[in-house]
C-alpha positions as protocol buffer text, in pm:
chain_id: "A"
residue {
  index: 1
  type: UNK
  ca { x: 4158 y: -19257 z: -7511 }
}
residue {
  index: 2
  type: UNK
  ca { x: 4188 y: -19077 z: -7174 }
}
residue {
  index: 3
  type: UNK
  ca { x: 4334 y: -18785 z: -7331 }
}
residue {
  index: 4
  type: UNK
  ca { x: 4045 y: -18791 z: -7535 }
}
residue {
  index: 5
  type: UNK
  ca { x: 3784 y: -18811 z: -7282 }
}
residue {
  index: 6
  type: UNK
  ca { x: 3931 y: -18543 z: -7096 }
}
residue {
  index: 7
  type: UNK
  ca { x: 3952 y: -18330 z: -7400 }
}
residue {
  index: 8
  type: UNK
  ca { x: 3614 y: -18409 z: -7509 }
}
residue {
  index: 9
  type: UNK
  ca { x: 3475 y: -18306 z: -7134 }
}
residue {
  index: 10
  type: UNK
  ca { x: 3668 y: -18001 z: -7115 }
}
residue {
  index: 11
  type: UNK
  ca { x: 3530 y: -17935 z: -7463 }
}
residue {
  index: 12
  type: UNK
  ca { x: 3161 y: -17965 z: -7306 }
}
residue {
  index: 13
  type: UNK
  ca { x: 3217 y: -17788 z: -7025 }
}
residue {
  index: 14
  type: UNK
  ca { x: 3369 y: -17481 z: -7200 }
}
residue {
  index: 15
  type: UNK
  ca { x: 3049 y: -17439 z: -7467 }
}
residue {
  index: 16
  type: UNK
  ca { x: 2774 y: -17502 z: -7236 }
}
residue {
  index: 17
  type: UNK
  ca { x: 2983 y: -17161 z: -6986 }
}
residue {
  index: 18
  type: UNK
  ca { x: 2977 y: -17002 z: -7315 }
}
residue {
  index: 19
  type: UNK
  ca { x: 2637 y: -17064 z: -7429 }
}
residue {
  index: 20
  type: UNK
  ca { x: 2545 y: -16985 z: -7006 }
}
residue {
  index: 21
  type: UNK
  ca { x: 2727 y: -16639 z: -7046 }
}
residue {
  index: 22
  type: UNK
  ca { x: 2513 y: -16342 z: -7136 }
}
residue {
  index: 23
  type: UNK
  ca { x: 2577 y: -16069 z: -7431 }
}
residue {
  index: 24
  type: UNK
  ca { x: 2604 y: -15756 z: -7413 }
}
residue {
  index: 25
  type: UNK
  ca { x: 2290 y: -15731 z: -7602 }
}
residue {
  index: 26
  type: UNK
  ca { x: 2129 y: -15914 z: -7330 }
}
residue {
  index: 27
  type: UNK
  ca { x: 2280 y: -15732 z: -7027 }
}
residue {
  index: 28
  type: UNK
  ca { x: 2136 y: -15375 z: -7198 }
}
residue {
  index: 29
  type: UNK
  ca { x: 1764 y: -15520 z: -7191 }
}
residue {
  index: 30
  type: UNK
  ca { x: 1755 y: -15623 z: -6864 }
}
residue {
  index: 31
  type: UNK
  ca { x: 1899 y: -15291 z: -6774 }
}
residue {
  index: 32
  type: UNK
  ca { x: 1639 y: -15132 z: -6989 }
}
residue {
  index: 33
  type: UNK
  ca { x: 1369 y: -15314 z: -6806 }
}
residue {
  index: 34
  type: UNK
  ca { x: 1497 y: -15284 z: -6447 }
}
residue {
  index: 35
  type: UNK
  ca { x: 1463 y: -14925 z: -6522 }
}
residue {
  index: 36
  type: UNK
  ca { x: 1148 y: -14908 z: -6646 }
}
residue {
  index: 37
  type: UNK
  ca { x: 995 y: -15121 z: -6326 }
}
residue {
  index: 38
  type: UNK
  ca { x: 1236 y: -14930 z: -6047 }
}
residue {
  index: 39
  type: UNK
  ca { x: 1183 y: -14727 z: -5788 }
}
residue {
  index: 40
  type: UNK
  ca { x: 1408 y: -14394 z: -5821 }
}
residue {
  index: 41
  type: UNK
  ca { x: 1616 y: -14544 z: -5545 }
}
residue {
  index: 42
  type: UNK
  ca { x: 1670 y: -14846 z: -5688 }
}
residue {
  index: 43
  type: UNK
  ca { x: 1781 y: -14714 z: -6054 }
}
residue {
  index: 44
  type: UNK
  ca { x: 2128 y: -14668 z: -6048 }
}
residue {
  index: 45
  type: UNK
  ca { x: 2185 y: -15027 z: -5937 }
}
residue {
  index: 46
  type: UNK
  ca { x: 1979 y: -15149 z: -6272 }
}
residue {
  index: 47
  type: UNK
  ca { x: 2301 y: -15017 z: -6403 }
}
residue {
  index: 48
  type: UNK
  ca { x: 2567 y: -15248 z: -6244 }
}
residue {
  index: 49
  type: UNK
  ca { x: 2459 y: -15466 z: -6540 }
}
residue {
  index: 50
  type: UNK
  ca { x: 2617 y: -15269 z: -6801 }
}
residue {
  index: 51
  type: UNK
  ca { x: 2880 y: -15146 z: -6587 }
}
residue {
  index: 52
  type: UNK
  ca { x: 3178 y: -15242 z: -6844 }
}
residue {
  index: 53
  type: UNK
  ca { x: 3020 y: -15113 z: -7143 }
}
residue {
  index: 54
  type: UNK
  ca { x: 3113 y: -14787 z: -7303 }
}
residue {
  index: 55
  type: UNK
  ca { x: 2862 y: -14773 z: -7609 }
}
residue {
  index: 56
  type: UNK
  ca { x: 2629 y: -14524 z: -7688 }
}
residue {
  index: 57
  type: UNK
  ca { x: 2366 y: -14760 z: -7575 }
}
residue {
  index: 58
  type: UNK
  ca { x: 2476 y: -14794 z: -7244 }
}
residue {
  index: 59
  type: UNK
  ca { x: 2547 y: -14441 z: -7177 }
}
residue {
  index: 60
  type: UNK
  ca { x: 2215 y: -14364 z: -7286 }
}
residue {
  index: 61
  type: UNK
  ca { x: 2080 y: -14567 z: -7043 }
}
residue {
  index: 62
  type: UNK
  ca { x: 2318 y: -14450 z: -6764 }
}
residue {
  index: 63
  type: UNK
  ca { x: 2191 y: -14101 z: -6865 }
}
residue {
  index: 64
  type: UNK
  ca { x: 1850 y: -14196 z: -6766 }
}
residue {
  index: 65
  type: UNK
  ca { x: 1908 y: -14394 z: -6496 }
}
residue {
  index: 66
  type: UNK
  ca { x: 2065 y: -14085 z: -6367 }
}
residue {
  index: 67
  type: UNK
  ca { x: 1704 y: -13888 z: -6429 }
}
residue {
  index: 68
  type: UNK
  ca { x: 1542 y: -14156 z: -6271 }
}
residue {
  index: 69
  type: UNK
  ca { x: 1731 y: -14215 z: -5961 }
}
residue {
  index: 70
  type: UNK
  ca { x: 1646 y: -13790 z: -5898 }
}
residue {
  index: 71
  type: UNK
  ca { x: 1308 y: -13813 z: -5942 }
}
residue {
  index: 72
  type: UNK
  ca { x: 1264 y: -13748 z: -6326 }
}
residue {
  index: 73
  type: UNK
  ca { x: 1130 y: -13970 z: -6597 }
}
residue {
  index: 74
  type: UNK
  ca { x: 1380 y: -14059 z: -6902 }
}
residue {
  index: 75
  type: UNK
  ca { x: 1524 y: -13713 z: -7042 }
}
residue {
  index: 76
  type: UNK
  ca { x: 1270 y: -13831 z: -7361 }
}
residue {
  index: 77
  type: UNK
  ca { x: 1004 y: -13754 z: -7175 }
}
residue {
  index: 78
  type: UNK
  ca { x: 1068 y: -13392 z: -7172 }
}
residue {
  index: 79
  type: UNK
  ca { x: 1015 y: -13311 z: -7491 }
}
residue {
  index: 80
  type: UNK
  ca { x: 613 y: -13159 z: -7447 }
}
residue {
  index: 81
  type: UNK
  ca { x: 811 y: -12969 z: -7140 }
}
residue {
  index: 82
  type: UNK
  ca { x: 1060 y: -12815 z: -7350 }
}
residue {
  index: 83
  type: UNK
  ca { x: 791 y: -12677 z: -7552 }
}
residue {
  index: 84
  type: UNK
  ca { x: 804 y: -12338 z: -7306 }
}
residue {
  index: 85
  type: UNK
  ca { x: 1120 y: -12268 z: -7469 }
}
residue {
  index: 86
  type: UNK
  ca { x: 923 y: -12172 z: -7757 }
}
residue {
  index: 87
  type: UNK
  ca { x: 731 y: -11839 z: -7530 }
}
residue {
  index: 88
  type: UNK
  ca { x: 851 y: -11534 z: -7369 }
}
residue {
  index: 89
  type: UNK
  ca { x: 1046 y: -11571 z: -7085 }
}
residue {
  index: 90
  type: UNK
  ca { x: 897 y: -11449 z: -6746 }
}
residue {
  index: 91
  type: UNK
  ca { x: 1156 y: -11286 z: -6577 }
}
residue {
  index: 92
  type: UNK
  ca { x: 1138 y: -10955 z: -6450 }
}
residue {
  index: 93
  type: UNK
  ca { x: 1260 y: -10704 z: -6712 }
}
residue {
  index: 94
  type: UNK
  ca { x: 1283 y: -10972 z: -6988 }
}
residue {
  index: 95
  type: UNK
  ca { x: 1502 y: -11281 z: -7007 }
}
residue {
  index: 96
  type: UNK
  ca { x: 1493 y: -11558 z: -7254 }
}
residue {
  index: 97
  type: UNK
  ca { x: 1248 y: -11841 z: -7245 }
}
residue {
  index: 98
  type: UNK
  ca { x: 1554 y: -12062 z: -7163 }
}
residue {
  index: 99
  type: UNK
  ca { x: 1585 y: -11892 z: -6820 }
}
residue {
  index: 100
  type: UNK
  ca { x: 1237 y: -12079 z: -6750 }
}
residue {
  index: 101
  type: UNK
  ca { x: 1316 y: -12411 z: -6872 }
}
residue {
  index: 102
  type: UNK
  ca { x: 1656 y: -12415 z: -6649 }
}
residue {
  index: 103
  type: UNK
  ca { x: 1420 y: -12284 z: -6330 }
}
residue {
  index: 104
  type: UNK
  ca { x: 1248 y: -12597 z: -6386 }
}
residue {
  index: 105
  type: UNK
  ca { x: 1521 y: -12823 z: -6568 }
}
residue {
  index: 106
  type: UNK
  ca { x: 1806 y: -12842 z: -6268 }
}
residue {
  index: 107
  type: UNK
  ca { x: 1882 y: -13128 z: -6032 }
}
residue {
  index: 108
  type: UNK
  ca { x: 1779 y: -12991 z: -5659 }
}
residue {
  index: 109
  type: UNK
  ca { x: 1747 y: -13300 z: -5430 }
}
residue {
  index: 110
  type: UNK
  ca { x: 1814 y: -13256 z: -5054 }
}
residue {
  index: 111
  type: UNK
  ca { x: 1876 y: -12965 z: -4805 }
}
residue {
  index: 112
  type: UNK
  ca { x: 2029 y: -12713 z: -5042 }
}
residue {
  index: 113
  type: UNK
  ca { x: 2070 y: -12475 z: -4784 }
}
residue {
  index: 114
  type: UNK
  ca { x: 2356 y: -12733 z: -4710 }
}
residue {
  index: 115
  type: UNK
  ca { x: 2676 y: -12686 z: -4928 }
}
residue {
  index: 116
  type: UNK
  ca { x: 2774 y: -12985 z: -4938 }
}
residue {
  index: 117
  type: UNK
  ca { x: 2464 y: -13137 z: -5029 }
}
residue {
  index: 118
  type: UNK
  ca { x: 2463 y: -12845 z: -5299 }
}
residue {
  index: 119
  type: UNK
  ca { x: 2792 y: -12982 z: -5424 }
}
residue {
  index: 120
  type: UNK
  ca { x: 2635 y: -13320 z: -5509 }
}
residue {
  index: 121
  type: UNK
  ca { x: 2391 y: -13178 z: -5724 }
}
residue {
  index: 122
  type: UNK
  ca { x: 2648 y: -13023 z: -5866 }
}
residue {
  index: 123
  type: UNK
  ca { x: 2840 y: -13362 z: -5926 }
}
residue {
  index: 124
  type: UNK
  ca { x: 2491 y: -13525 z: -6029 }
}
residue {
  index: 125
  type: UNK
  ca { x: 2442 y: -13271 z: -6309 }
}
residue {
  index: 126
  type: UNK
  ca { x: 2805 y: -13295 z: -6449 }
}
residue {
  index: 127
  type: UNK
  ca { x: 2811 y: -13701 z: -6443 }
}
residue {
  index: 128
  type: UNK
  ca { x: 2450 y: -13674 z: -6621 }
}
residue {
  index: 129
  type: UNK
  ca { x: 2591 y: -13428 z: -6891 }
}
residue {
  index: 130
  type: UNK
  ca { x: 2889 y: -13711 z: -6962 }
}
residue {
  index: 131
  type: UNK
  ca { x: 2690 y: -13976 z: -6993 }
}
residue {
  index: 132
  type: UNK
  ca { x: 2444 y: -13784 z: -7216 }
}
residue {
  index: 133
  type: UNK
  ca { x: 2658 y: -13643 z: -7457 }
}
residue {
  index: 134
  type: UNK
  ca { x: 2792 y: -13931 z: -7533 }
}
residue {
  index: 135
  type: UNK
  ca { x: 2463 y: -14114 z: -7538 }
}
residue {
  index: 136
  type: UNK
  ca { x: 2459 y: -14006 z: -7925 }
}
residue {
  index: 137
  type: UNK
  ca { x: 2055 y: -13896 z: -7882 }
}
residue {
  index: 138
  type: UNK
  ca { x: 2019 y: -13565 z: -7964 }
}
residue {
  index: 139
  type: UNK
  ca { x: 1760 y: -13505 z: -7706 }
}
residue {
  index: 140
  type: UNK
  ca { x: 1955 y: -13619 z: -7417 }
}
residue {
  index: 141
  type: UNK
  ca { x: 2249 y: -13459 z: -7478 }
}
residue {
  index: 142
  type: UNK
  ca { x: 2019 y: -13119 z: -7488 }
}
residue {
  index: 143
  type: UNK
  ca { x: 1833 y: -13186 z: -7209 }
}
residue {
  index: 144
  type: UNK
  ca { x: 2133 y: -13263 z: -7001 }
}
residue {
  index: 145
  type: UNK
  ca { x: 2307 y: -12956 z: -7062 }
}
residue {
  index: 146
  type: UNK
  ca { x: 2016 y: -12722 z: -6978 }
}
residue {
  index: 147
  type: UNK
  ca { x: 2037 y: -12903 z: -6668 }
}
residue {
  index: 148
  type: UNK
  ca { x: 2385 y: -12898 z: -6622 }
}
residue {
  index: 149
  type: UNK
  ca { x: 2391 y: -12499 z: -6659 }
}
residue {
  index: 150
  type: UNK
  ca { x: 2042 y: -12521 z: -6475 }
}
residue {
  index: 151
  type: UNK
  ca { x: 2219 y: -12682 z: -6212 }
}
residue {
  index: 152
  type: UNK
  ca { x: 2460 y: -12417 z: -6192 }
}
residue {
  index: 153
  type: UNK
  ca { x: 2250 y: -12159 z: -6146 }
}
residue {
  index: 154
  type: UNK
  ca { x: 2032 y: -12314 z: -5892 }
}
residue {
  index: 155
  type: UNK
  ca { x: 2274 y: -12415 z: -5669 }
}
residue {
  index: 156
  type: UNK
  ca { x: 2440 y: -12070 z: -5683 }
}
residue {
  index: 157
  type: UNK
  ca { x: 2041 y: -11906 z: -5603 }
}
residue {
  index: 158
  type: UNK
  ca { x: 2031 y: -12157 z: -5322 }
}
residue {
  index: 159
  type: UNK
  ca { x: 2313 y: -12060 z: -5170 }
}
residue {
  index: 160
  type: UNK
  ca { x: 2162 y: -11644 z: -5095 }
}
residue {
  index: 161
  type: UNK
  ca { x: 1787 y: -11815 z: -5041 }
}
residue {
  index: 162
  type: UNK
  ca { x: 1889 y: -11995 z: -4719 }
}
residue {
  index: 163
  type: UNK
  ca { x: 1768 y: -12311 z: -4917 }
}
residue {
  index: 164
  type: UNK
  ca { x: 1425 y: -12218 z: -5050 }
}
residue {
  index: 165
  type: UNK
  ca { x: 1341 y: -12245 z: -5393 }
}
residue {
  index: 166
  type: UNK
  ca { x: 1450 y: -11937 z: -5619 }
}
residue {
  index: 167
  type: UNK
  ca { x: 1254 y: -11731 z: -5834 }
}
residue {
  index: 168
  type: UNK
  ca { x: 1300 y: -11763 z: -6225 }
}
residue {
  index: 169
  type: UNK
  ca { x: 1459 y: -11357 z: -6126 }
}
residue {
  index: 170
  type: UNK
  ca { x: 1661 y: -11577 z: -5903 }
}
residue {
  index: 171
  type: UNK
  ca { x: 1817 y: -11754 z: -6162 }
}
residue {
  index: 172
  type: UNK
  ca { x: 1832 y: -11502 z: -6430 }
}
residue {
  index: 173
  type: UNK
  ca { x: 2053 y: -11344 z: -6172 }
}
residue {
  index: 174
  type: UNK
  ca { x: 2262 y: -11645 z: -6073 }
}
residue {
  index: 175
  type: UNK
  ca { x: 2306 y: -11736 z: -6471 }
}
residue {
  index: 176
  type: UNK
  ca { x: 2485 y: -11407 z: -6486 }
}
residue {
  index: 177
  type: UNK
  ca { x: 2725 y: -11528 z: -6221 }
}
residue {
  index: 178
  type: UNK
  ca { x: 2843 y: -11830 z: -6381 }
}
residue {
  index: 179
  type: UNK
  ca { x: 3194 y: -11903 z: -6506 }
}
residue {
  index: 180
  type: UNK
  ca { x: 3176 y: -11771 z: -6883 }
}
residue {
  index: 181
  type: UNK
  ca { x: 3448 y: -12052 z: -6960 }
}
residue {
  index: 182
  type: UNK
  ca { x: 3238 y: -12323 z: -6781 }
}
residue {
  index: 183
  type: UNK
  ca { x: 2920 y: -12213 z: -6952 }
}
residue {
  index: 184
  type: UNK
  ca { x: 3120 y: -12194 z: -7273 }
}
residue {
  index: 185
  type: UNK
  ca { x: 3266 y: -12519 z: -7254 }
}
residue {
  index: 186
  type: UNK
  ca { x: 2892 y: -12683 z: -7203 }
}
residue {
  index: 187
  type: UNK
  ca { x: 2756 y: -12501 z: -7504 }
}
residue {
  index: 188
  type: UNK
  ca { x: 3051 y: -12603 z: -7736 }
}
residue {
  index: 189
  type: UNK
  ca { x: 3049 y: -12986 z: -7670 }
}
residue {
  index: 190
  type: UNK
  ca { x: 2597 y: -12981 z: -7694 }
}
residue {
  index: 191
  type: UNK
  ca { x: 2613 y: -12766 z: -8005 }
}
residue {
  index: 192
  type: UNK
  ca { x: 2869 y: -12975 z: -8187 }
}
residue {
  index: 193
  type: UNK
  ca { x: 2699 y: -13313 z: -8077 }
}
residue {
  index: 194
  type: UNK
  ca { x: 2374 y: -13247 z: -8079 }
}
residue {
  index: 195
  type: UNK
  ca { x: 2248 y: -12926 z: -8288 }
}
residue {
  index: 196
  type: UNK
  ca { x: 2404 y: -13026 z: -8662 }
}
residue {
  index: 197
  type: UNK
  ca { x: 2152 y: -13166 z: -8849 }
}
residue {
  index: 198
  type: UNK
  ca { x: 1767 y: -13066 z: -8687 }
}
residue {
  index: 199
  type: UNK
  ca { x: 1518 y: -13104 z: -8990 }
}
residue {
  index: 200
  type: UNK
  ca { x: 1269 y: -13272 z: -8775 }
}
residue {
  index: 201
  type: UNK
  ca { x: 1351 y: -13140 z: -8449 }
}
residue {
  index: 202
  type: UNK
  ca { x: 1081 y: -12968 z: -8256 }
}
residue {
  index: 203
  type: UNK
  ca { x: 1071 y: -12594 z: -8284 }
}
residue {
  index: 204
  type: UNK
  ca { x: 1160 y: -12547 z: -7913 }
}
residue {
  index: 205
  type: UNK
  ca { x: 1501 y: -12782 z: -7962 }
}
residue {
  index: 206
  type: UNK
  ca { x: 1558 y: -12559 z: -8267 }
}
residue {
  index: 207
  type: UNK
  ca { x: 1529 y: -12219 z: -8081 }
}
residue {
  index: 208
  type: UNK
  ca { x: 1729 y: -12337 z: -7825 }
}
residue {
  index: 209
  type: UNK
  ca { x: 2023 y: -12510 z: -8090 }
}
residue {
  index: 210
  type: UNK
  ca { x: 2001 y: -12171 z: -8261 }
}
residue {
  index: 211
  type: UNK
  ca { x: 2080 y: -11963 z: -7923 }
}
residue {
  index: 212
  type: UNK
  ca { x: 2371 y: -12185 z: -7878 }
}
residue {
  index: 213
  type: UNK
  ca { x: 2427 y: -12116 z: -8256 }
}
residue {
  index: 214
  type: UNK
  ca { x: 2463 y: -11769 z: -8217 }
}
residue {
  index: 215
  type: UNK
  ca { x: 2703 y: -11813 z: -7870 }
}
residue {
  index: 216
  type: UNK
  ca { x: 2936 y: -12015 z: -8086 }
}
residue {
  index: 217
  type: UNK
  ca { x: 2977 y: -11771 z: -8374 }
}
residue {
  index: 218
  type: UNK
  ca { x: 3013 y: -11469 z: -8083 }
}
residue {
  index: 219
  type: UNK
  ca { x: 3349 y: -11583 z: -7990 }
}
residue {
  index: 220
  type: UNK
  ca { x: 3627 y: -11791 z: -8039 }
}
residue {
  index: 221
  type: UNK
  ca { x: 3705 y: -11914 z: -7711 }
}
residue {
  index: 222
  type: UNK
  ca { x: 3512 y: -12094 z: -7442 }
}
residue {
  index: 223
  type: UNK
  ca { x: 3536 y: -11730 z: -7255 }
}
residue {
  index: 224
  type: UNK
  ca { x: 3350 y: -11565 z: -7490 }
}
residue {
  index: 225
  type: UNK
  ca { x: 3109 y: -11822 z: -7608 }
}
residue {
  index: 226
  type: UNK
  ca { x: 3024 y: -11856 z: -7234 }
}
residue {
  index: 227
  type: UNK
  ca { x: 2946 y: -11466 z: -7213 }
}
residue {
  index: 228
  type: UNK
  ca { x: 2813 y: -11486 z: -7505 }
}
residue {
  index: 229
  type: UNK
  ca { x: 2497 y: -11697 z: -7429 }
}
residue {
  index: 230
  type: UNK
  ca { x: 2491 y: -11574 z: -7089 }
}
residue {
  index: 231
  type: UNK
  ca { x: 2420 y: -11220 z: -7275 }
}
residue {
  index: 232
  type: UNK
  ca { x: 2174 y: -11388 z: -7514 }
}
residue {
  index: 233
  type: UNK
  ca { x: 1921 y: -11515 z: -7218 }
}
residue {
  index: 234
  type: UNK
  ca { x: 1953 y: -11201 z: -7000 }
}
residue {
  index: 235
  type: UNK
  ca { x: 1843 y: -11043 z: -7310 }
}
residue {
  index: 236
  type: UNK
  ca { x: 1734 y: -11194 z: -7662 }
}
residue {
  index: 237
  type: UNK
  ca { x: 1756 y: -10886 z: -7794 }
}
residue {
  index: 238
  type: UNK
  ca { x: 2130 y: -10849 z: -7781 }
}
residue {
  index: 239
  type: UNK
  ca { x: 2439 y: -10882 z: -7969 }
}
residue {
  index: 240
  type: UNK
  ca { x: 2757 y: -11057 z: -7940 }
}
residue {
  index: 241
  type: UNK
  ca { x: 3031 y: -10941 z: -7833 }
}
């Protein structure tokens, strides 16, 4: 009979802890909603929550809680802002309509006169990319890497401007600069993920997919798809290799 009680008690104990502890389901929608009533400061801890979890969900919500905690709105939002993709570029001389969306699509918090601080946005931009493209969202994962190459650029303008905001020429320039292989490597993994199957994408996602398109089928190594889209938005006129 004791054995019993105790069993029965220890029984009790262990469903009402179970039926106490939250799912995973549960921890995502709280993050969810601590991110959509937080302060930018206060976004990345709304993701403690779902610290453990590696699904798609999650990263897409670590992906915007990145956006947030710099100052932007979910990477969905962007979509009306992407539409300049779909004009001329304004560069001096030409460039593609790309060049514009990075001038205005790059993570630039801080004194960026300051390397170091230059560095984090660096880091910022990179962790963002992760967590977007494997977020599964098509959107995200394009977003994030015109950031992430946007990022590149402006932290390379930043560093001859003495810290004040470059020019879109600016960036044209510094886009020029980049690592082909590092530039390569972006476009491979955002193409495969996130540019396969676009029958209702908007036309700006699709001229932007089809740029990458045409980097991927200019080479065969992250080298050469690198300088190949590098080519393509100095000039959309030209040819690869």
């Amino acid at each position: 009979m004791i054995y019993t009680r105790h069993f029965i008690f220890g029984l009790t104990s262990f469903l009402v802890l179970t039926a106490c502890q939250k799912t995973s389901t549960d921890n995502l929608k709280e993050t969810q909603l601590c991110l959509n009533n937080s302060a930018p400061s206060e976004a990345r801890t709304c993701l403690e929550k779902i610290s453990s979890d590696t699904s798609a969900q999650a990263n897409k919500l670590r992906c915007a809680g990145i956006f947030i905690s710099e100052g932007f709105n979910s990477p969905a939002s962007f979509t009306t802002a992407l539409d300049q993709i779909n004009g001329s570029g304004s560069c001096t001389g030409g460039c593609s309509s790309t060049i514009d969306a990075m001038n205005s699509f790059n993570f630039h918090s801080g004194d960026n006169s300051d390397a170091t601080n230059r560095e984090h946005n660096l880091a910022v931009s990179l962790e963002a990319f992760n967590y977007c493209s494997a977020a599964e969202t098509n959107i995200y994962m394009q977003i994030s890497s015109i950031f992430r190459i946007g990022t590149l650029a402006a932290m390379t303008a930043y560093a001859t401007t003495n810290g004040a905001t470059p020019t879109v020429d600016q960036i044209k320039t510094a886009v020029g600069s980049l690592s082909n292989s590092d530039v390569g490597a972006i476009v491979m993994t955002t193409y495969s993920t996130s540019c396969q199957n676009l029958t209702t994408a908007s036309d700006a996602t699709k001229k932007y997919c089809a740029e990458l398109e045409t980097a991927v089928n200019g080479g065969t190594t992250e080298d050469a798809i690198g300088a190949c889209l590098k080519k393509k938005l100095a000039d959309p006129a030209a040819t690869c290799p």
